[in-house]
TORFI-463350 format. One record per atom (N, C-alpha, C): residue in one letter; x, y, z. Coordinates in steps of 0.05 Angstrom, whole numbers, plus 5000, padded with zeros to 4 digits. Example, Ala and Ser with C-alpha at 12.3 -4.5 7.8 and 13.67 -1.06 7.14 Angstrom:
BEGIN
a526448865156
a524649105156
a526449345156
s525749555142
s527349795143
s525850015157
***
This chain:
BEGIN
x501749765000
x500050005000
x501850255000
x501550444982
x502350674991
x502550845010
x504451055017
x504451245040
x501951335039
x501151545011
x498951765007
x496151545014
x495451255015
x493851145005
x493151045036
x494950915047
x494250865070
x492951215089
x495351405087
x493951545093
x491551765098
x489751625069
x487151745059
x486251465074
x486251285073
x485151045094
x484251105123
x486451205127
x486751275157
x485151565158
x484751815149
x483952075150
x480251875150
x480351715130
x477351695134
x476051545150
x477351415163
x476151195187
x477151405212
x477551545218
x478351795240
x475551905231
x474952075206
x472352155204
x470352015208
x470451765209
x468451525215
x467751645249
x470051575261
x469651545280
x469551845306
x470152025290
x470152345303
x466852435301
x466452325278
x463652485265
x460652285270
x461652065286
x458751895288
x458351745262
x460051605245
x458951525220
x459651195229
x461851115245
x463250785246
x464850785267
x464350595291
x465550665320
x466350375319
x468250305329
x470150065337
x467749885352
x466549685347
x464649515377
x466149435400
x464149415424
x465249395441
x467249535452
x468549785440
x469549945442
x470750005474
x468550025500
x469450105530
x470649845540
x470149575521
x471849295539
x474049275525
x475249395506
x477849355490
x476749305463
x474549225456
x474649245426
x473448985426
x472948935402
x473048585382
x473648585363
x475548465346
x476848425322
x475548485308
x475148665288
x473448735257
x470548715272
x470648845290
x466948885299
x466949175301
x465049285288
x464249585283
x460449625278
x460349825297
x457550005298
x457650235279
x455250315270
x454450495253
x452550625278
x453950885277
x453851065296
x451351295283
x450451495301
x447751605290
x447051755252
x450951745239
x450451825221
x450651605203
x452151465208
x452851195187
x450751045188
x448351085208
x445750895199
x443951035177
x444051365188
x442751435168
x443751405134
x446851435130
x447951335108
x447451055101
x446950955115
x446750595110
x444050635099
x441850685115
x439550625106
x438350775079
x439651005075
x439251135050
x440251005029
x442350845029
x443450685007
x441450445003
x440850285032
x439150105024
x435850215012
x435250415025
x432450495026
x432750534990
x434450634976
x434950734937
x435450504936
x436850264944
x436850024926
x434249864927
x432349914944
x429649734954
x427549844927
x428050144930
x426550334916
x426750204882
x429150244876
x430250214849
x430049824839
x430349714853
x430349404851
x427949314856
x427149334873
x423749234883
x421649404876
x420749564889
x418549734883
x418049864854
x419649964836
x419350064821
x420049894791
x419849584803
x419149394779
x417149204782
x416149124767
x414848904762
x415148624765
x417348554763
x418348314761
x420948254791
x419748354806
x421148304832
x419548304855
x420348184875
x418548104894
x421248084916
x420148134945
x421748174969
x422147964998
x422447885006
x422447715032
x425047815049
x424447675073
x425847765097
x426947495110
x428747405110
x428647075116
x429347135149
x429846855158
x430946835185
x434246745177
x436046945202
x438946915191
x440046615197
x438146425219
x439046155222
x437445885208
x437745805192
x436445635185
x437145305191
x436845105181
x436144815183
x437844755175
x440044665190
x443344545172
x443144455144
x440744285153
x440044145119
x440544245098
x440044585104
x440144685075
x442644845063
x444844815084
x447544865082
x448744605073
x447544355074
x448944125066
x448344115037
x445144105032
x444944115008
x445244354986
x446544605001
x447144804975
x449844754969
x451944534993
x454344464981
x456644785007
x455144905014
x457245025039
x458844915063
x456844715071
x458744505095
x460644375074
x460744325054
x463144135035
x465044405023
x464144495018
x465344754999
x465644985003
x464345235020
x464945385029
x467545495048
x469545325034
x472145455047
x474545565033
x475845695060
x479045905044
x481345675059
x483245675033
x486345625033
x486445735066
x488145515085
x490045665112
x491445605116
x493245735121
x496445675129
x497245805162
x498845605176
x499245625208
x501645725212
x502745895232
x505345955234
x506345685250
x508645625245
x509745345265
x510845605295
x510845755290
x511346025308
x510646085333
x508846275318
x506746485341
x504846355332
x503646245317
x500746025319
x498946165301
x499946445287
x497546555274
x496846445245
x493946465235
x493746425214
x492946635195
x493246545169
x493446625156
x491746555114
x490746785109
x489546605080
x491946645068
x491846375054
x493946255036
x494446405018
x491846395005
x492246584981
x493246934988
x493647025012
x493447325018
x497747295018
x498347105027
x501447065040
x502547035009
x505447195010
x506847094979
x509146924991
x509846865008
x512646685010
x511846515032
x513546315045
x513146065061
x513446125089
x515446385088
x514846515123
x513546745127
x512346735162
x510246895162
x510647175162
x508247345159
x509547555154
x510047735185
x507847635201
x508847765232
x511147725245
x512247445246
x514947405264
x516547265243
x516047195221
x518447115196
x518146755204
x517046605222
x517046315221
x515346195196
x516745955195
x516245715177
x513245695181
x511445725157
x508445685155
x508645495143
x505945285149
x505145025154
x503844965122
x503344775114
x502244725088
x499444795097
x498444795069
x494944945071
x493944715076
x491344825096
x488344605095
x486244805092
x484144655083
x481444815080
x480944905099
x479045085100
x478645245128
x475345335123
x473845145132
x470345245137
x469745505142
x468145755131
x468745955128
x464545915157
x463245825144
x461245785168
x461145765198
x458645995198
x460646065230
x458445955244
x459245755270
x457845605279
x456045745304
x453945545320
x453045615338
x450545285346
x449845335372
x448645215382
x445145285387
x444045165377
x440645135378
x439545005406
x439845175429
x436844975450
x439444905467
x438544825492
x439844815512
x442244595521
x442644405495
x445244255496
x447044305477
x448944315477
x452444365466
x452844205448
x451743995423
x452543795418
x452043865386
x452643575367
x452043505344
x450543525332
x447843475345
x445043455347
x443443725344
x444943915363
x444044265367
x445744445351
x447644415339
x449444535318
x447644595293
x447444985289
x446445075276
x449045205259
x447545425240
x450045555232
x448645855221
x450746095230
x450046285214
x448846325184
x447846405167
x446846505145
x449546615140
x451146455110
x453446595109
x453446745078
x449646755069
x449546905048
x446346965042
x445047035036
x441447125038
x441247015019
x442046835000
x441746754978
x439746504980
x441546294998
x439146015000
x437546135011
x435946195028
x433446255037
x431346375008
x432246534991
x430246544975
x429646334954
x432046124953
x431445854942
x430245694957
x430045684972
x428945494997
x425445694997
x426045824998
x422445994994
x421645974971
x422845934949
x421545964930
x419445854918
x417945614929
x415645484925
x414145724935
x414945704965
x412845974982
x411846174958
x413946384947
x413646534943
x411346534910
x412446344900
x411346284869
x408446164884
x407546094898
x404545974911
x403246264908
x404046504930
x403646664939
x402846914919
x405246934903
x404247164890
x403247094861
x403946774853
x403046734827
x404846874806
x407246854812
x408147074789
x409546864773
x410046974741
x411146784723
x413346864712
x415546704704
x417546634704
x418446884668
x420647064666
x421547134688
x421747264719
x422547244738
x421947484753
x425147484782
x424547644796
x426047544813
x425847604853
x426847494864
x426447594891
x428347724899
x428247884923
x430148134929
x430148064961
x433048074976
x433548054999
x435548245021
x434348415032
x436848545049
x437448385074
x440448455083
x439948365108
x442748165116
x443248095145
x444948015152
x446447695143
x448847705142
x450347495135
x452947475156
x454047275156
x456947225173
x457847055162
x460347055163
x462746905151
x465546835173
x466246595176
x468446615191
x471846685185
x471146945172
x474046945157
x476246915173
x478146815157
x481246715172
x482647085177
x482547345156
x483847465157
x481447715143
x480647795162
x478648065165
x479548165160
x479648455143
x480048745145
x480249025133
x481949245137
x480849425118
x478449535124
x477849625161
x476549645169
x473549575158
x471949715146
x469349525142
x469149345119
x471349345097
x471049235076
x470948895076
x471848825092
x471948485109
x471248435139
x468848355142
x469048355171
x467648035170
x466248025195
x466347695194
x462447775196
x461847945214
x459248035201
x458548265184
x457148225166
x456548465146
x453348445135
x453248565118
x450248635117
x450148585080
x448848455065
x448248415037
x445548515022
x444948564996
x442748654985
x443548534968
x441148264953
x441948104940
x438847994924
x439447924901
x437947904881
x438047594864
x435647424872
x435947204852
x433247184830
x434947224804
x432547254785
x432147024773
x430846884767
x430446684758
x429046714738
x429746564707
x430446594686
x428746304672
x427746244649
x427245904632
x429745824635
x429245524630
x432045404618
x432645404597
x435545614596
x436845684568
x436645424546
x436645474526
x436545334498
x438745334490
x439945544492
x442945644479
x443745804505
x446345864506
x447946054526
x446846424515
x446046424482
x446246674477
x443546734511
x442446564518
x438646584528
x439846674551
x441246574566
x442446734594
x444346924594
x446346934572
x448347124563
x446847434564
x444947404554
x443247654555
x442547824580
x440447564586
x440747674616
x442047764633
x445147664639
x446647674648
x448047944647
x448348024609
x448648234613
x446848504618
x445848494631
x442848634634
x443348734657
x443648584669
x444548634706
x446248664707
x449048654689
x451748824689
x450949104687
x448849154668
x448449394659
x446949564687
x445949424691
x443349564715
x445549514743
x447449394738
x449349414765
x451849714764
x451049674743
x453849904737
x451550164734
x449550104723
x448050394729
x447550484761
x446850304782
x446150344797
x448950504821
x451350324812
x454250394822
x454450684823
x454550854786
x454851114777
x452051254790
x450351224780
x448451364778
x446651454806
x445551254823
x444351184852
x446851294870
x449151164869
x451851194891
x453151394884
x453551504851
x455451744860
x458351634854
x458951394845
x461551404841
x462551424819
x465051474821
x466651614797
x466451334768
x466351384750
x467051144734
x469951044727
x470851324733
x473551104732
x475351014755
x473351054767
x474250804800
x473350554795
x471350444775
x469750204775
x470150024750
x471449784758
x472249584736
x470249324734
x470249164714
x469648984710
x471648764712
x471148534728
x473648244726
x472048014730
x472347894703
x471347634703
x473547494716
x471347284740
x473447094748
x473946844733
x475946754734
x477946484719
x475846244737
x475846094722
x474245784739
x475445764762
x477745764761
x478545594793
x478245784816
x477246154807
x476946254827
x473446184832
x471446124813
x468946164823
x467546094835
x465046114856
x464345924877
x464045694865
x463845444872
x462545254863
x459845164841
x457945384852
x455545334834
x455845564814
x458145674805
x457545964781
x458445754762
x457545854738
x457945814710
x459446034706
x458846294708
x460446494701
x459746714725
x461946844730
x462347084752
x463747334749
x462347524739
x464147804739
x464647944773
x466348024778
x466048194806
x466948454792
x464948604798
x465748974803
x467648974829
x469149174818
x471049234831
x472049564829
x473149574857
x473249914858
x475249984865
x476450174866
x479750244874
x479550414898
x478850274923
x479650204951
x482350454951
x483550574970
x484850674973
x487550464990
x486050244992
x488350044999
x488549884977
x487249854957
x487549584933
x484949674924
x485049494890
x482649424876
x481649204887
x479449294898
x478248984907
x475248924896
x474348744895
x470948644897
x469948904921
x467548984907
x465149144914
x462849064908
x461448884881
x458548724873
x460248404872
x458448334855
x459248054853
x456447994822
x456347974808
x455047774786
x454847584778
x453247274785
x453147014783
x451246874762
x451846794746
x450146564732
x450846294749
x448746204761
x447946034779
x446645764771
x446245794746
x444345544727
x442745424748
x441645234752
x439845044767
x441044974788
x442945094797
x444844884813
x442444824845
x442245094848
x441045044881
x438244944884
x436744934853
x433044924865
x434244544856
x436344554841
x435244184831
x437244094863
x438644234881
x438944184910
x437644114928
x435344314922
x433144414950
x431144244948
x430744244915
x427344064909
x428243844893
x426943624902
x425743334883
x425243354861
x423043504861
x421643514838
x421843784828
x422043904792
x421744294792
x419744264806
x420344564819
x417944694834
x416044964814
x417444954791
x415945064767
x414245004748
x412145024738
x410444924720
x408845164702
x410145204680
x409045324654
x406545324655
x404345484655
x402145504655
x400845444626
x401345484604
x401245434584
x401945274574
x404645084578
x404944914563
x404844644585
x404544654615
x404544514630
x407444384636
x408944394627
x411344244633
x412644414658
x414544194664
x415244274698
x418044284696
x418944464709
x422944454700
x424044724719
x427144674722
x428244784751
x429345014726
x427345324737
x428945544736
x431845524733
x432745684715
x436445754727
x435646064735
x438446154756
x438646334765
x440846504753
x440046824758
x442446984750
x442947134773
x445147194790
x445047284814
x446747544820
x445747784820
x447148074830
x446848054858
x449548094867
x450148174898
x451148444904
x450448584920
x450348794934
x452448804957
x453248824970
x455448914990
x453849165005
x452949115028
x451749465038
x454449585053
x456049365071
x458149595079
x459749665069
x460449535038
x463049665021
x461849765004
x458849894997
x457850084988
x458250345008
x457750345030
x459050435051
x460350545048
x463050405051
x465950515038
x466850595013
x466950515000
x466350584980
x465550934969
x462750924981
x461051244980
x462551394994
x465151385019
x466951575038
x468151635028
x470151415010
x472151454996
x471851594974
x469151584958
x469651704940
x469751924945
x467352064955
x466052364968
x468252464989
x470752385005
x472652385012
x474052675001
x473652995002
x475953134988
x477053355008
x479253335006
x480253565026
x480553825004
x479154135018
x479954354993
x481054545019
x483554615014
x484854775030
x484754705062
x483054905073
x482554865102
x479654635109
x479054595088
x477054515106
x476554155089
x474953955107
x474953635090
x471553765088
x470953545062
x468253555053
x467553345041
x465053225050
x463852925038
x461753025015
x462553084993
x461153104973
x459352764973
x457452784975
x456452584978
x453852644960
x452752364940
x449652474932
x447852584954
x446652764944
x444252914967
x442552684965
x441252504954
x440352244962
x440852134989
x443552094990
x445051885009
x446152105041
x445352345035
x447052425054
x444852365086
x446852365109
x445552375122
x442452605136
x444252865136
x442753065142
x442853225117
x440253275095
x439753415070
x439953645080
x439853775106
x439854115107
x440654115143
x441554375133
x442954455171
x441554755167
x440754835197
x438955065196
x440855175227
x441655415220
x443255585239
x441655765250
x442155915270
x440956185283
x444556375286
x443856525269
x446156685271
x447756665297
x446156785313
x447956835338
x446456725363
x447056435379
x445856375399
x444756545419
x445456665420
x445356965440
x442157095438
x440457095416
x439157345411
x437357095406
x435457105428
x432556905431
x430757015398
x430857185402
x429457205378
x430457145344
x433257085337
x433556825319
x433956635325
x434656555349
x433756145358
x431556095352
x429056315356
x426356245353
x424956235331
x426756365305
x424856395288
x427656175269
x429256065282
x430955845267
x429155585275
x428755615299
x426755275314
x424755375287
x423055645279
x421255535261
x420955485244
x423855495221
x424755455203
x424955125199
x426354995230
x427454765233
x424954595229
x423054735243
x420554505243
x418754425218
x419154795200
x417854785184
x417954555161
x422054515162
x423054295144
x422454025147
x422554065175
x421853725176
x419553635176
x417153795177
x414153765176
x413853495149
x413553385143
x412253185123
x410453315112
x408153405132
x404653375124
x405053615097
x407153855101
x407254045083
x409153995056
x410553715057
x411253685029
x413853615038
x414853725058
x418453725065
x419653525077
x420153455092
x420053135119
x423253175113
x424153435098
x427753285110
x428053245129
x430753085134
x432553005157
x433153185156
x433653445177
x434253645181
x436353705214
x438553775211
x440753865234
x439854065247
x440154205262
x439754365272
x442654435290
x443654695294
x446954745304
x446255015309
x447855105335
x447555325343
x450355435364
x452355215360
x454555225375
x457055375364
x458655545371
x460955675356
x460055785333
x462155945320
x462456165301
x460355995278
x459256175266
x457955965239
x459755875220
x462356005217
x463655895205
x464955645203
x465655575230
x465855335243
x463555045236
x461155165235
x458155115232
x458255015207
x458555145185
x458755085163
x460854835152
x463054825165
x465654665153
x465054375172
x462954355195
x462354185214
x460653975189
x458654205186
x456354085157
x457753985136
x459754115128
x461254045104
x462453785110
x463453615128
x465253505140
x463253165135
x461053285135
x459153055140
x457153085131
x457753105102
x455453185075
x452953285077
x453253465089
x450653615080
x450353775059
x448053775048
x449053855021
x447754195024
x445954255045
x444854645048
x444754695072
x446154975081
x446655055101
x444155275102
x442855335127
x440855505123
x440255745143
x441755975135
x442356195165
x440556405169
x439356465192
x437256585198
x439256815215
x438557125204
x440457245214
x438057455220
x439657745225
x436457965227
x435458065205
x436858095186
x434658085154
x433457885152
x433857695159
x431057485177
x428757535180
x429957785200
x427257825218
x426158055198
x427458185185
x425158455171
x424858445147
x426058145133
x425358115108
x423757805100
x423557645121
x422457375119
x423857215101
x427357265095
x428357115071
x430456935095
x431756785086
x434656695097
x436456635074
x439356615090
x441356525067
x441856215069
x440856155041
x441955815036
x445755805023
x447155635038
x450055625020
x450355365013
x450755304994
x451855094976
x454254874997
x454454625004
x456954575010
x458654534996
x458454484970
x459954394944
x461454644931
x459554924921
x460555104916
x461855344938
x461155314956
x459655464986
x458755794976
x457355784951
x456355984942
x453656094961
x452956324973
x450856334988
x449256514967
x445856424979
x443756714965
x441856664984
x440256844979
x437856964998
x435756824982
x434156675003
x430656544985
x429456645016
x426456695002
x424156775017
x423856505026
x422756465052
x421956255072
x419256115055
x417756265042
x415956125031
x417156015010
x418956064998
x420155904975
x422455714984
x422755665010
x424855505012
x425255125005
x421255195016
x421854855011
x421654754980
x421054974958
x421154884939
x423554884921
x425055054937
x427455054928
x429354844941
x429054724956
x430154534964
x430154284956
x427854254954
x426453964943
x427554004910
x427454194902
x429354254870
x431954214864
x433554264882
x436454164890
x436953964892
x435453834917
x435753554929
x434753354908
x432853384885
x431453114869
x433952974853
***
């Protein structure tokens, strides 16, 4: 890693953690290895990313449908998707200090913490275990959800009963996953729990490869739109890499991973799977599909876009990440930001602009009148201060109620991007806002 690179790494996980966006877990007992909270701003950033991918994937198509699974399910169905056999990373042991290590991450035979002789590789079960019901045993051995993916194969009778929908179409899943990785990190970009938004569309059975080829590229397209366009990121931070066979899970036919330029490495950010039949001719006996028209019965193939929510996360810091002179600024989409507007009272001092800033403050956040922003409210130190606080933690309009306030009913809005300021009349504010922000 670079000097400059690590230390744009480090400037932004300090802002993580100065500004309420990503706090170390466990933090007052010493910590836990790669365990991190999303603090009062990083939820609202989180959920704005997921709330535009729900929006844009589910709701605003036709051919998608939603569920919520449970994160522990029935071993059974970890045996038969092939994860208890297959779901593991290369490890290598120090004969040393005892640490491990992924095989594939190490380039030479000693380690890299104390320089001893590392051990030949064994597989390493990436499923992270636990116990069901009040005995310790074989019998009560459950396992984390180490992807949202089986569960909507495993529902998928449910769901095709339920809503009657015909083939193509697909189901949509947010929500928690865990993994027992050997070597976490890069603060949220690897952790052992993380959070996924994931998509299995299910497709006829191809005739020809051109029949899923299509598809396939469809959701490259609608992945890469959603990357630029929804997130805000640069395009030439974002690559395409088909993986080689021997890297792809077990059940891909073919796998592109998006990938982004991390300020520590190019790494995976989506993931793209052609999945063919592998998991429903797993789960079910018999297809659980039947052509209404022609009556014949036969196992869907799947095409599968994965989502990453906390290295969308990252991702969105790093990009929006810019220092200009004196002051840092999260250019961030006004979509995603946490607080769309910060509303000042010139001078704490003088009850009479606190009062007519609280009515400003309320007026924004009112819903019933059209507005419902997430709205800041700051009244501490110089406003200048005030302003570079906002800037710091993307807000995208600063909104100052001063005494031309009071004898003109206007305030000054400033830009955080340009920090250009102008004067709008209070009755025109929320429409000028909502004009900015769309």
């Amino acid at each position: 890693m670079k000097k400059e690179e690590n230390n744009s790494m480090e400037k932004i996980v300090s802002l993580c953690k100065r500004r309420g966006f990503i706090f170390p877990g466990s933090e007052i007992y010493g910590g836990l290895a790669n365990s991190f909270d999303y603090g009062p701003l990083g939820v609202e950033l989180k959920n704005n990313i997921k709330n535009i991918w729900w929006k844009r994937f589910v709701h605003k198509r036709d051919d998608m449908v939603g569920i919520d699974a449970a994160l522990i399910m029935n071993p059974k169905v970890w045996a038969s998707s092939g994860h208890l056999k297959e779901f593991a990373d290369p490890l290598v042991e120090c004969e040393k200090c005892k640490r491990r290590f992924r095989a594939d991450h190490v380039n030479s035979k000693k380690c890299p913490d104390c320089g001893g002789k590392l051990g030949e590789p064994r597989q390493f079960n990436l499923m992270l275990k636990t116990f069901l019901g009040v005995t310790e045993d074989s019998a009560s051995t459950v396992y984390f959800r180490p992807e949202t993916a089986q569960s909507m194969f495993v529902d998928f009778k449910n769901v095709l009963d339920t809503t009657r929908r015909k083939i193509p179409f697909g189901i949509a899943q947010t929500g928690k996953a865990f993994r027992n990785e050997v070597t976490p990190g890069n603060f949220i970009f690897r952790t052992r729990e993380f959070e996924q938004m994931e998509i299995e569309y299910f497709i006829p059975v191809p005739k020809k490869d051109a029949d899923w080829e299509k598809v396939f590229d469809y959701w490259q397209k609608e992945m890469w739109d959603w990357t630029v366009n929804d997130l805000g990121l640069k395009k030439e931070h974002i690559h395409d890499c088909e993986c080689e066979p021997e890297n792809r899970a077990h059940y891909s036919k073919k796998t592109i991973d998006i990938e982004y330029d991390f300020p520590f490495e190019k790494s995976e950010l989506y993931g793209l799977a052609y999945r063919t039949d592998f998991d429903l001719k797993n789960h079910f006996e018999e297809p659980p599909y039947e052509d209404a028209e022609s009556g014949e019965k036969f196992y869907p193939h799947v095409i599968e876009p994965t989502f990453g929510v906390d290295r969308s996360v990252l991702a969105v810091l790093c990009d929006s990440y810019v220092e200009e002179k004196d002051r840092v600024v999260l250019k961030l989409k006004p979509s995603l930001a946490p607080y769309k507007v910060a509303v000042f009272p010139l001078l704490k001092n003088k009850p009479e602009l606190v009062a007519k800033a609280k009515e400003v403050y309320i007026q924004l956040r009112n819903p019933s009148i059209g507005s419902g922003f997430n709205v800041a409210f700051d009244d501490r130190g110089n406003i200048g201060k005030r302003y570079y606080s906002q800037d710091e933690i993307g807000t995208p309009f600063c909104v100052t109620i001063d005494f031309d306030t009071l004898e003109n009913d206007d305030v000054t809005v400033r830009d955080r991007d340009t920090m250009k300021q102008e004067r709008i009349k209070i009755k025109d504010l929320i429409d000028y806002l909502n004009d900015k922000l769309c």
